[in-house]
C-alpha positions as CSV (number, residue, x, y, z in Angstrom):
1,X,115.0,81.8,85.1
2,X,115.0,84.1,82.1
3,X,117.2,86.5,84.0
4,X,119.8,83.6,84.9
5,X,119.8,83.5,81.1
6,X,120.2,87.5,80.5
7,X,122.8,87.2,83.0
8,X,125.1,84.2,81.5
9,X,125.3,85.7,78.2
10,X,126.0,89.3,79.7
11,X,129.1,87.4,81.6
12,X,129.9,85.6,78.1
13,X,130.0,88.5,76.2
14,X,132.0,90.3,78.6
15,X,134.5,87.6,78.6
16,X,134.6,87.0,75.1
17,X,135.2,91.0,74.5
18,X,137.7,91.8,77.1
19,X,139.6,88.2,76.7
20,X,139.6,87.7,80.3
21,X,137.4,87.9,83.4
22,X,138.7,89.2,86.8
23,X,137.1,89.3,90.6
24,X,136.7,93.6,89.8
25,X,134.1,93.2,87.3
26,X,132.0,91.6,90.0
27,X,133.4,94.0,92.6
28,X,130.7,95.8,94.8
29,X,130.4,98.7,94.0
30,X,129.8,97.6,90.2
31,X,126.5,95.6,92.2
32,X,125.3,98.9,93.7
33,X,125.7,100.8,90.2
34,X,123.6,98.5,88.2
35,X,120.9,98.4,90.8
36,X,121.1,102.2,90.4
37,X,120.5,101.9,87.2
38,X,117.4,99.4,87.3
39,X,115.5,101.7,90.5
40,X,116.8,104.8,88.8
41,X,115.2,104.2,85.1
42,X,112.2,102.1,86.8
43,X,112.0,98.3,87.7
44,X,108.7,97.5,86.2
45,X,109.9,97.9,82.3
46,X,112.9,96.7,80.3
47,X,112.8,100.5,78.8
48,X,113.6,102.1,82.4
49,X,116.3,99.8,83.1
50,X,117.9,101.1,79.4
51,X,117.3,105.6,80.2
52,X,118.3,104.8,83.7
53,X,121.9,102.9,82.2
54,X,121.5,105.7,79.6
55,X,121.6,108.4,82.0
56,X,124.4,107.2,84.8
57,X,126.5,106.4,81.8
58,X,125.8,109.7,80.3
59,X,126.1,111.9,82.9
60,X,129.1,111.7,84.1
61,X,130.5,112.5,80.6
62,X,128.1,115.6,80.4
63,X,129.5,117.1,83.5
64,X,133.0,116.4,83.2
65,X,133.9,120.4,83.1
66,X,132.3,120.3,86.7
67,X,135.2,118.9,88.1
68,X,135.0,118.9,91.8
69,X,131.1,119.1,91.8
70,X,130.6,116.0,89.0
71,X,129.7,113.7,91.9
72,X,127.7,116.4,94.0
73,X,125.6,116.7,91.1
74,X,124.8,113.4,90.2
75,X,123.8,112.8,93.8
76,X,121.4,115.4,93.3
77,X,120.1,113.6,90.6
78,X,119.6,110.3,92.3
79,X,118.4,111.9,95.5
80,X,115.8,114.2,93.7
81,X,114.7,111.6,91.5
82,X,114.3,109.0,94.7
83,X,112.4,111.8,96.2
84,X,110.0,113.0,93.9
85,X,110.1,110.3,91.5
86,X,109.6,107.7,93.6
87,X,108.6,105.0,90.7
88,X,111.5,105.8,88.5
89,X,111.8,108.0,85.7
90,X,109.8,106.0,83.0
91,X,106.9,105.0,85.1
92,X,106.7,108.5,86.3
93,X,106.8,109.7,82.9
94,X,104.6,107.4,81.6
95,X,101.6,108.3,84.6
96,X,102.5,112.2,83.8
97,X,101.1,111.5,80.1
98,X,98.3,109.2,80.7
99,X,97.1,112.2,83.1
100,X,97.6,114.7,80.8
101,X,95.6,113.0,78.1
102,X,93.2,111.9,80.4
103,X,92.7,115.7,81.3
104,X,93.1,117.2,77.7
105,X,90.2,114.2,77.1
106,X,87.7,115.6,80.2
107,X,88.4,119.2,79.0
């Protein structure tokens, strides 16, 4: 329910900023980036949905002097990170710490 909510005020905003709404901002492939976004940052915290919007928004501009290998690399990225970061980036961050404290703790 609270993410109907999120969503209807996303789409307002949108609306009221742009002055008009067409059938492209829903268009698929604009479905598949923002779930990139969500899986990529982490889907258990608000906080890995923002670094993973962060990052595929930020990348691109980054590498734009790779030219022909811009989209190769942020494959890369994406399949690395699905691979061995399998919880997303902020979850997988967060356990790195808690370990390391944990062990500088013990030690």
């Amino acid at each position: 329910m609270l993410s109907a909510c999120y969503a209807s005020v996303a789409g307002s905003l949108i609306a009221l900023f742009n002055g008009h709404v067409t059938p492209g901002l829903s268009d698929f492939m604009v479905s598949v980036q923002l779930v990139t976004m969500v899986v990529l940052g982490g889907m258990g915290s608000v906080l890995g949905s923002v670094v993973g919007a962060a990052l595929l928004v930020l990348l691109p501009q980054v590498l734009s002097s790779l030219h022909d290998y811009e989209q190769a690399f942020i494959g890369f990225v994406m399949v690395a990170s699905a691979i061995f970061l399998r919880a997303g980036i902020v979850p997988s961050l967060a356990r790195a710490l808690q370990s390391r404290n944990r062990h500088d703790i013990t030690s």
